[in-house]
Biopython code that builds the backbone (N, CA, C, O; Angstrom):
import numpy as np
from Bio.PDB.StructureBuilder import StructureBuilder

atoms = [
    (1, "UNK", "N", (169.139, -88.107, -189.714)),
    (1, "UNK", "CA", (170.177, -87.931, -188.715)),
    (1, "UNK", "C", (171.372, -88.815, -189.047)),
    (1, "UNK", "O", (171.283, -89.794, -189.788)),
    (2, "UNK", "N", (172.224, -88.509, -188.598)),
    (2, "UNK", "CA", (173.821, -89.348, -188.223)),
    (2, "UNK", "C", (173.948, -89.857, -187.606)),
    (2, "UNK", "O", (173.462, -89.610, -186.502)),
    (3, "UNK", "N", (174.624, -90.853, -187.810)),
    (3, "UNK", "CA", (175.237, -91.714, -186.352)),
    (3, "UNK", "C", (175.839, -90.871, -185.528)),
    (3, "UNK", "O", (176.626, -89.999, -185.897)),
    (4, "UNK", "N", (175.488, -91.098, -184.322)),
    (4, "UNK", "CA", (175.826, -90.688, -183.202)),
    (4, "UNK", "C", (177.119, -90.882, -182.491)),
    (4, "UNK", "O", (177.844, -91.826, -182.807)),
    (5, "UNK", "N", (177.456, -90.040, -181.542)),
    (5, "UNK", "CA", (179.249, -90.668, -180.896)),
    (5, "UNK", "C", (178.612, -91.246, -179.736)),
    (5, "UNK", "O", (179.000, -92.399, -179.552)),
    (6, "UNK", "N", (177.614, -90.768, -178.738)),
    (6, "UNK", "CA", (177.198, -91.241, -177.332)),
    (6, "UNK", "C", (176.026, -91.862, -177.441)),
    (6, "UNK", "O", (175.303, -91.141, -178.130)),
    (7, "UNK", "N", (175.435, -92.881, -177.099)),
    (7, "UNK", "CA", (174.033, -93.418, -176.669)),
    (7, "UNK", "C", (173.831, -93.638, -175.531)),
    (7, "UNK", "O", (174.978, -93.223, -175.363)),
    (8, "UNK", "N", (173.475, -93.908, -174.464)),
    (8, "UNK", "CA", (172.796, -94.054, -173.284)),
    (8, "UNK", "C", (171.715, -94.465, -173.613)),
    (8, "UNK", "O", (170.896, -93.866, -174.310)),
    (9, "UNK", "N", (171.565, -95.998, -172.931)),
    (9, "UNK", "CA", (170.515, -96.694, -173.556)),
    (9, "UNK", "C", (170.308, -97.311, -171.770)),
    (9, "UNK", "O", (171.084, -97.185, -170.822)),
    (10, "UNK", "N", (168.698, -98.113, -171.855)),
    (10, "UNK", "CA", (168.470, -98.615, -170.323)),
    (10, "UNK", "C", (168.118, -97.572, -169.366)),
    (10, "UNK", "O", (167.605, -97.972, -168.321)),
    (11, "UNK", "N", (168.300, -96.228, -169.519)),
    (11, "UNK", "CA", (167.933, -95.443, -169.001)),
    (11, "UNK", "C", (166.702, -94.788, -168.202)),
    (11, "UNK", "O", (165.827, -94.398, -168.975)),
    (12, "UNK", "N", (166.536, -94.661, -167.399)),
    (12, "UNK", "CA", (165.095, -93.565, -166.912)),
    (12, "UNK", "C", (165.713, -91.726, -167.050)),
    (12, "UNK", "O", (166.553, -91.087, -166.416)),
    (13, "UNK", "N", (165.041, -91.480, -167.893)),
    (13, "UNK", "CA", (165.746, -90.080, -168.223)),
    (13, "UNK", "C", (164.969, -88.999, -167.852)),
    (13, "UNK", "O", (163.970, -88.755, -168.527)),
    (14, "UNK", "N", (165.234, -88.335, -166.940)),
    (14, "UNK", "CA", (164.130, -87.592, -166.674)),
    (14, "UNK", "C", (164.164, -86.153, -167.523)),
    (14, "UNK", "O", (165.141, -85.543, -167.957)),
    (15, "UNK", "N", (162.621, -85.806, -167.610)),
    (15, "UNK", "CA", (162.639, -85.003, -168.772)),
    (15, "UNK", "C", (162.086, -83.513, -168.257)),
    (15, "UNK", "O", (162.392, -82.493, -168.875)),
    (16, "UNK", "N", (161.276, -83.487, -167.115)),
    (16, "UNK", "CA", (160.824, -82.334, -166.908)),
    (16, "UNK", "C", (159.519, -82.218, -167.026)),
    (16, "UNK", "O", (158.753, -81.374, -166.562)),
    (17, "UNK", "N", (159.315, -83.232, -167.752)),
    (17, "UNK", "CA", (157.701, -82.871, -168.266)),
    (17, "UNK", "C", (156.501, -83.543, -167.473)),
    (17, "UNK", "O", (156.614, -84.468, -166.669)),
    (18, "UNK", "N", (155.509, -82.999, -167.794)),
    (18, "UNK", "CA", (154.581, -83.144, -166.877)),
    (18, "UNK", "C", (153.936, -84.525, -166.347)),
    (18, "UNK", "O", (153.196, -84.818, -165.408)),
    (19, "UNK", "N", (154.492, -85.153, -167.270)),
    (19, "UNK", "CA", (153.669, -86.416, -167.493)),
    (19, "UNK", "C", (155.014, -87.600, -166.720)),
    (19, "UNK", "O", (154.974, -88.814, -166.916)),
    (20, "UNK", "N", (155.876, -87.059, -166.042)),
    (20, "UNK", "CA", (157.573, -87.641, -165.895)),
    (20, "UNK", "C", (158.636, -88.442, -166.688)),
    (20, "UNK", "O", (158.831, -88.299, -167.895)),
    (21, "UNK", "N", (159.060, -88.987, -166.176)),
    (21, "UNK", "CA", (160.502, -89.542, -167.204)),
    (21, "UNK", "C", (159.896, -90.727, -168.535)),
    (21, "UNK", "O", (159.618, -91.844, -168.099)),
    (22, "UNK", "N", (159.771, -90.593, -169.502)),
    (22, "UNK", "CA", (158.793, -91.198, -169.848)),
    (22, "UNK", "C", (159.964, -92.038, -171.048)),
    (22, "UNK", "O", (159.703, -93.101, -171.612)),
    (23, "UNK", "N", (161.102, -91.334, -171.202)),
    (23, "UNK", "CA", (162.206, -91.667, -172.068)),
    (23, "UNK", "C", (163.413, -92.793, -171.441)),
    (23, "UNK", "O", (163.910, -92.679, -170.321)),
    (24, "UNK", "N", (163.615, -93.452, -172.036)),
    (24, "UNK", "CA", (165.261, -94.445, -171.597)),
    (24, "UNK", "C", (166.493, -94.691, -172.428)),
    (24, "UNK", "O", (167.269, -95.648, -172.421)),
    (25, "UNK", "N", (166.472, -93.162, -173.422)),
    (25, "UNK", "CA", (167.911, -92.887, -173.980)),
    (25, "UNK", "C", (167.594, -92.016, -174.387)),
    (25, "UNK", "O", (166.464, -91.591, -174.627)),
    (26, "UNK", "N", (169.144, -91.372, -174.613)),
    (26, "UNK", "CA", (169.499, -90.505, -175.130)),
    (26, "UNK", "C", (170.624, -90.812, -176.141)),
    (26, "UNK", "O", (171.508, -91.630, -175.885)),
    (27, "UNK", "N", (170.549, -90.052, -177.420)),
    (27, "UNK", "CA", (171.856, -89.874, -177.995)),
    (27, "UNK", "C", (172.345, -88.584, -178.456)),
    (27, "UNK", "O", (171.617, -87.644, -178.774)),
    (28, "UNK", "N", (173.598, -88.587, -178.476)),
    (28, "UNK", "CA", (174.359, -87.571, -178.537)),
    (28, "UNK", "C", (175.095, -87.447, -179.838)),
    (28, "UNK", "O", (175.695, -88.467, -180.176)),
    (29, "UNK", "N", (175.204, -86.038, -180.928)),
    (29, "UNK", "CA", (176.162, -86.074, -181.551)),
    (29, "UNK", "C", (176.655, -84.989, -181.970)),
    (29, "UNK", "O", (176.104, -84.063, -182.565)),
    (30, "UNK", "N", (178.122, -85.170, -181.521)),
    (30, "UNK", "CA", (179.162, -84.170, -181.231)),
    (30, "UNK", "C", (178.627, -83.338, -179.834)),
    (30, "UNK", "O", (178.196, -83.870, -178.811)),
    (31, "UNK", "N", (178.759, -82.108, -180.054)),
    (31, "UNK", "CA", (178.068, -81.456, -178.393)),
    (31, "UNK", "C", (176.593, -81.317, -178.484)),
    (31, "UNK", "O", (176.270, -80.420, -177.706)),
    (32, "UNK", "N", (175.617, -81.777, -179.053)),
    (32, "UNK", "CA", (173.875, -81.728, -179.103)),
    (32, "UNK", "C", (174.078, -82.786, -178.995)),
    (32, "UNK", "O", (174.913, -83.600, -179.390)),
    (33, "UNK", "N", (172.503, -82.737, -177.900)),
    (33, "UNK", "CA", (171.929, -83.963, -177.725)),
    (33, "UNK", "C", (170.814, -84.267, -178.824)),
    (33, "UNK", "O", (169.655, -83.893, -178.642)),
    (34, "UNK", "N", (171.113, -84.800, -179.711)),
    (34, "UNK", "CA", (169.677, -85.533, -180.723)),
    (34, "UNK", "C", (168.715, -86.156, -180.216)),
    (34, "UNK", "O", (167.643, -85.741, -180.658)),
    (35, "UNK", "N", (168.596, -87.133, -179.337)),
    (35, "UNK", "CA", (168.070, -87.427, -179.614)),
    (35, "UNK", "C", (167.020, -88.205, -177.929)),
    (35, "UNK", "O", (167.649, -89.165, -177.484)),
    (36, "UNK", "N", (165.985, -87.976, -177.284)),
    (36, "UNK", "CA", (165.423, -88.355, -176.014)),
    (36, "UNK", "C", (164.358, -89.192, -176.543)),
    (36, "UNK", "O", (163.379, -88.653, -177.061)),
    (37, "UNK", "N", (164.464, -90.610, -176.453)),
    (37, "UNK", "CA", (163.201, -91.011, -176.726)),
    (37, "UNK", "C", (163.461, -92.778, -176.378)),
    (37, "UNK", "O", (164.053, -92.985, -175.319)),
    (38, "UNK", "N", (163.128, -93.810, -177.057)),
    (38, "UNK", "CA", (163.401, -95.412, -176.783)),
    (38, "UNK", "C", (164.065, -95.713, -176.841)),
    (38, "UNK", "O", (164.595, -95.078, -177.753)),
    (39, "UNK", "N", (164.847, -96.542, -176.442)),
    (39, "UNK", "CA", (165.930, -97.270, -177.415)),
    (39, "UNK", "C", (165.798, -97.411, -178.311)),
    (39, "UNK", "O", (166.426, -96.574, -178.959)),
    (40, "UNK", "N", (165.030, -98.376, -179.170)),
    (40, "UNK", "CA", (164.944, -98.350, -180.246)),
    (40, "UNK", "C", (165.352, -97.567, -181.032)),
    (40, "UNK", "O", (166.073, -97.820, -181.997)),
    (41, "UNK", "N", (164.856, -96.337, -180.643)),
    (41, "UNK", "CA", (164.408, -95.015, -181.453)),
    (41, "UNK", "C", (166.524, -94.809, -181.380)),
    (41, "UNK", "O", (167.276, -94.723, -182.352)),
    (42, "UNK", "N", (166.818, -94.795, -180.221)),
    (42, "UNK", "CA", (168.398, -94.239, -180.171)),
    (42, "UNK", "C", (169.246, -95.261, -181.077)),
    (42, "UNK", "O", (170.217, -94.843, -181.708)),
    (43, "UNK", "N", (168.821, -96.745, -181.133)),
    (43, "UNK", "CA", (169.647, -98.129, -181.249)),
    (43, "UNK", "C", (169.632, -97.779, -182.951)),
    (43, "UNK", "O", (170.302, -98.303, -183.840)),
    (44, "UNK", "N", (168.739, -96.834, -183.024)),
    (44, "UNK", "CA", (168.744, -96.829, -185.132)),
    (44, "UNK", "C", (169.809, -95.513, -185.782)),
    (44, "UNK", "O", (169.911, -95.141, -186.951)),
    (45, "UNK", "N", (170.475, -95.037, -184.633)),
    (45, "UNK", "CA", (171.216, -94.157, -184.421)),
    (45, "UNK", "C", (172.868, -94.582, -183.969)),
    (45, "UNK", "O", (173.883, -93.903, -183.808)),
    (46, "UNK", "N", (172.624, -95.799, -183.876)),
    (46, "UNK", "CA", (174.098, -96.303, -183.806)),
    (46, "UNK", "C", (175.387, -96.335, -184.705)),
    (46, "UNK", "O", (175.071, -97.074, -185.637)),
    (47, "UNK", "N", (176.113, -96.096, -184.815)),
    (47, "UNK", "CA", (177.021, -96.479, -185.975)),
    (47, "UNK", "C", (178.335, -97.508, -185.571)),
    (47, "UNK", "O", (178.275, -98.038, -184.462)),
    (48, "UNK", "N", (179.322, -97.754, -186.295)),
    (48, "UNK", "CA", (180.439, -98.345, -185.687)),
    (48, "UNK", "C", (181.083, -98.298, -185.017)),
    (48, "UNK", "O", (181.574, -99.308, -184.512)),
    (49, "UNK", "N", (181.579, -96.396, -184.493)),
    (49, "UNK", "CA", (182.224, -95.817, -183.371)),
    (49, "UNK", "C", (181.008, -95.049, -182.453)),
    (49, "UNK", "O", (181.034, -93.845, -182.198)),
    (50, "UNK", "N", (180.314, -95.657, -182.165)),
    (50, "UNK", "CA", (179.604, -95.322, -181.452)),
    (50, "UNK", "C", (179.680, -95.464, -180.017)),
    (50, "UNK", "O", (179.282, -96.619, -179.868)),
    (51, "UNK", "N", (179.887, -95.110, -179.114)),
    (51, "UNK", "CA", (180.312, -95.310, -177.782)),
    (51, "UNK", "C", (178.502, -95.912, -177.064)),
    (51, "UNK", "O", (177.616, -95.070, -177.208)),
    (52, "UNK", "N", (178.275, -96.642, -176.690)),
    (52, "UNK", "CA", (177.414, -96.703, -175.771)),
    (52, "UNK", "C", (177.077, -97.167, -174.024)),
    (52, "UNK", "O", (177.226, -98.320, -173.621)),
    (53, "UNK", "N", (176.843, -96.594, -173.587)),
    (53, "UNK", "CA", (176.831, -96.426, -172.108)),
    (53, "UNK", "C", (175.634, -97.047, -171.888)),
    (53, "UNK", "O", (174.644, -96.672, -172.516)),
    (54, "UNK", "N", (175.549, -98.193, -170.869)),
    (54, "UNK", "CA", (173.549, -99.268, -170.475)),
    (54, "UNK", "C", (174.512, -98.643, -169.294)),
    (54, "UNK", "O", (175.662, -98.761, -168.869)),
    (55, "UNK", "N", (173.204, -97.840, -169.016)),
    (55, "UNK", "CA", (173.109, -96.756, -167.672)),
    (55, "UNK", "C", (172.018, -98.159, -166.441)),
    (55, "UNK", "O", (171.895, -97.954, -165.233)),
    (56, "UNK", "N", (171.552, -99.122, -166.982)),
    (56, "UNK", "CA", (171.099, -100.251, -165.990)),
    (56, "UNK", "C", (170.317, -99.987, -165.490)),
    (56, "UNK", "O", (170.288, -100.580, -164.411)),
    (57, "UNK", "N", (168.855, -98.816, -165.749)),
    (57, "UNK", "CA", (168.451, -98.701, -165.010)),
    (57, "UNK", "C", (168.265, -97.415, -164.182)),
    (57, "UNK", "O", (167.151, -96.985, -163.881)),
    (58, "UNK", "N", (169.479, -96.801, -163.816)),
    (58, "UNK", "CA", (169.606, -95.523, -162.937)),
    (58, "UNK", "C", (169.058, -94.542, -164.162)),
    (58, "UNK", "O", (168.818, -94.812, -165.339)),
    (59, "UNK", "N", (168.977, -93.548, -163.572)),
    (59, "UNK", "CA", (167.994, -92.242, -163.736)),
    (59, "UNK", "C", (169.118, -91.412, -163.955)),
    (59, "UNK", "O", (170.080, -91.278, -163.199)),
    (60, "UNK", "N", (168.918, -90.850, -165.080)),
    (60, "UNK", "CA", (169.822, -89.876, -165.872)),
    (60, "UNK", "C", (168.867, -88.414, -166.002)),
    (60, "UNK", "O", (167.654, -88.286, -166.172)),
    (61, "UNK", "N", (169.834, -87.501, -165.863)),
    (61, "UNK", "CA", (168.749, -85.790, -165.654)),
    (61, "UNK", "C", (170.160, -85.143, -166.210)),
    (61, "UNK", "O", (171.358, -85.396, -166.087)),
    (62, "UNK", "N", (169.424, -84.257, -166.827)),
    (62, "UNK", "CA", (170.228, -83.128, -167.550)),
    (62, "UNK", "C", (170.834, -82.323, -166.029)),
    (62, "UNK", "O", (170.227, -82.417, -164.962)),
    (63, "UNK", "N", (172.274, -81.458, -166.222)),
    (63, "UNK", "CA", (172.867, -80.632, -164.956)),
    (63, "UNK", "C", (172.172, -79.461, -164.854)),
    (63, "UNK", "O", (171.886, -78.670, -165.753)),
    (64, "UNK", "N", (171.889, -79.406, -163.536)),
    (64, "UNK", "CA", (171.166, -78.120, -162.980)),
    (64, "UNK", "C", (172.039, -77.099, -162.835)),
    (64, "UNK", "O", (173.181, -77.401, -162.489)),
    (65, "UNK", "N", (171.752, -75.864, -163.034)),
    (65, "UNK", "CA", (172.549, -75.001, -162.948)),
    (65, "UNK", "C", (171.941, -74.132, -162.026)),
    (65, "UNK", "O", (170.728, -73.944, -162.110)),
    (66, "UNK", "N", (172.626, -73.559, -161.135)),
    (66, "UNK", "CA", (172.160, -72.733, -160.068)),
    (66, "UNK", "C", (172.458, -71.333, -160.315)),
    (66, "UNK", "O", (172.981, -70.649, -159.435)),
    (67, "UNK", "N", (172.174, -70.887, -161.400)),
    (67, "UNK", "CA", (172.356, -69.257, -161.497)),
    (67, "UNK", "C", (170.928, -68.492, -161.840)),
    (67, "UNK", "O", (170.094, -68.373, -162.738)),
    (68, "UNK", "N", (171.240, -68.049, -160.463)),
    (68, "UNK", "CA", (169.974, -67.295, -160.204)),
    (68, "UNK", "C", (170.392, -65.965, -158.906)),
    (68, "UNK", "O", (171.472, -65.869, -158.324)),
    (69, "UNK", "N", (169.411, -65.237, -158.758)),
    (69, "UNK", "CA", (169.025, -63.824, -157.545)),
    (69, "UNK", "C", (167.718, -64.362, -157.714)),
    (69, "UNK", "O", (167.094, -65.122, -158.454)),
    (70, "UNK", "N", (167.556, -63.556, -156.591)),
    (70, "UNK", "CA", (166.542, -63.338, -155.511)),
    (70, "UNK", "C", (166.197, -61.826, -155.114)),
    (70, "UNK", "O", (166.307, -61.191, -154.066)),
    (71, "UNK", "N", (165.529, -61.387, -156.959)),
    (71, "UNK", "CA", (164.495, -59.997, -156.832)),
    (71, "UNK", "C", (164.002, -59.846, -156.026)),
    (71, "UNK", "O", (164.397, -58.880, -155.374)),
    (72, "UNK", "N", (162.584, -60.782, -155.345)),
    (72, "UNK", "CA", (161.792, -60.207, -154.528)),
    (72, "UNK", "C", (162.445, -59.982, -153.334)),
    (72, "UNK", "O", (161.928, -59.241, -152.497)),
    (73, "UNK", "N", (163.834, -60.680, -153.075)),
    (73, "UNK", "CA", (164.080, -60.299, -151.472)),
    (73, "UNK", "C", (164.925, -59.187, -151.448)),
    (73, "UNK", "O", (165.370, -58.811, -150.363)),
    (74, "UNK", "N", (165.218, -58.593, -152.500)),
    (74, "UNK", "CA", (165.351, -57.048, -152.477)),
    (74, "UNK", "C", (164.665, -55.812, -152.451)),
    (74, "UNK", "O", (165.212, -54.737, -152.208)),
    (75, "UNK", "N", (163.190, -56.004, -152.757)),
    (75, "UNK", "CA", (162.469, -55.612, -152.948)),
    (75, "UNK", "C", (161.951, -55.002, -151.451)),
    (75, "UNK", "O", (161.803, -53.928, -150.868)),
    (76, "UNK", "N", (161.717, -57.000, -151.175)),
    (76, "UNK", "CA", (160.984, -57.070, -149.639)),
    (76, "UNK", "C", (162.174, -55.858, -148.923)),
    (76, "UNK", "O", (161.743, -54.715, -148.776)),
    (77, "UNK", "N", (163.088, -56.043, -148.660)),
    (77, "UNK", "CA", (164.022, -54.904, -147.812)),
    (77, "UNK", "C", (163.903, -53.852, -147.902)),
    (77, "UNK", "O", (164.267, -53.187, -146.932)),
    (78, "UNK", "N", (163.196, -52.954, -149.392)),
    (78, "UNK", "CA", (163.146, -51.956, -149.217)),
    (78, "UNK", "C", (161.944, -51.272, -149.060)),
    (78, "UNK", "O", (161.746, -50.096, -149.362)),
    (79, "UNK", "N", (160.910, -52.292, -148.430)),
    (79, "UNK", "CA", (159.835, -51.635, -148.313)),
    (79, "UNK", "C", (159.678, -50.792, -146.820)),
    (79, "UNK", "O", (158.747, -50.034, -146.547)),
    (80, "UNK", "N", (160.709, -51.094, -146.031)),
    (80, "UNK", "CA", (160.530, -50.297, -144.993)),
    (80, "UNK", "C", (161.645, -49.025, -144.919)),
    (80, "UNK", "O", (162.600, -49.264, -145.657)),
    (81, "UNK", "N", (161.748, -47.855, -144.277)),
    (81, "UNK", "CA", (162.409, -46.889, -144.237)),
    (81, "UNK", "C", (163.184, -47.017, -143.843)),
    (81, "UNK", "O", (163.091, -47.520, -142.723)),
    (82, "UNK", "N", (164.780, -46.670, -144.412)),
    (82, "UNK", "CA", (165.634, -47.162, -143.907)),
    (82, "UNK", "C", (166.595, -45.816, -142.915)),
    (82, "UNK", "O", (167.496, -45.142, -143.415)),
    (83, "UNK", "N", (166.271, -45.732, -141.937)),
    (83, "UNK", "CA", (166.490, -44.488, -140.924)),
    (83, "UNK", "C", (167.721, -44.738, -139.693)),
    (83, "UNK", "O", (167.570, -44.474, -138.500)),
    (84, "UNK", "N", (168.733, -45.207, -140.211)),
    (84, "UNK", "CA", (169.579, -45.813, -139.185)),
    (84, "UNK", "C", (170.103, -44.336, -137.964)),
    (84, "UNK", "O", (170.218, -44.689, -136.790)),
    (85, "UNK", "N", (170.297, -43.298, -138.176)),
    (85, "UNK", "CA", (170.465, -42.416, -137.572)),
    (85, "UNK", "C", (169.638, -41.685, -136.616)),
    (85, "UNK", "O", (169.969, -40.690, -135.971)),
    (86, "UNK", "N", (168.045, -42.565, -136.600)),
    (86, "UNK", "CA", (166.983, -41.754, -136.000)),
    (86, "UNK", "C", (166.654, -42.854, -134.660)),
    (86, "UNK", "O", (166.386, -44.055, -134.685)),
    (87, "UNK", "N", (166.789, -41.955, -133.578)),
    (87, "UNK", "CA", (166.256, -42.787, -132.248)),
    (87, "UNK", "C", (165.485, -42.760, -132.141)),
    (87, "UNK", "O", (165.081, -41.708, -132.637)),
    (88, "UNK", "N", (164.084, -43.748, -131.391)),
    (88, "UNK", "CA", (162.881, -43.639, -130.411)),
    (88, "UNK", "C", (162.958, -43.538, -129.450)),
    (88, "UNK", "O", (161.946, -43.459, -128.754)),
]
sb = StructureBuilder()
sb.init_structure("model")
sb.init_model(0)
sb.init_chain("A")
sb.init_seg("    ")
for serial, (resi, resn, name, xyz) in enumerate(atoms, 1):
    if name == "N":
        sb.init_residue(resn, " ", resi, " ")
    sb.init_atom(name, np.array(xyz, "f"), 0.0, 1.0, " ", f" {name:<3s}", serial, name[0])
structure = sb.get_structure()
């Protein structure tokens, strides 16, 4: 690998995985993230222009993105007859 432009080091990074945040950096280079794992592991990834961010602690999570529908609740609607013109 290359030196990196971003590190985030000190971190609790949460990862998703089953076992939880088990990582405390990340590094970055150019727009990919390389690299989720120790410091250490990120600190050997440093170079001279390396920007680094000691996050202190706080809990870092990738952005959620909210794009999504809701199949089944279309579904659910059409399971009944839809008869708007018929009286009881």
């Amino acid at each position: 690998m290359t030196n990196s432009n971003i590190l985030i080091t000190n971190a609790r990074v949460f990862t998703a995985g089953k076992d939880g945040p088990d990582a405390e950096a990340i590094a970055i280079e150019g727009n990919r993230i390389a690299l989720v794992g120790s410091n250490a592991d990120a600190e050997s990834l440093r170079g001279p222009d390396t920007r680094v961010i000691d996050a202190q602690g706080r809990t870092v999570m990738p952005g959620f993105i909210d794009s999504h529908f809701h199949l089944l609740n279309g579904a659910k609607e059409l399971r009944f007859d839809q008869l708007p013109e018929v009286r009881s």
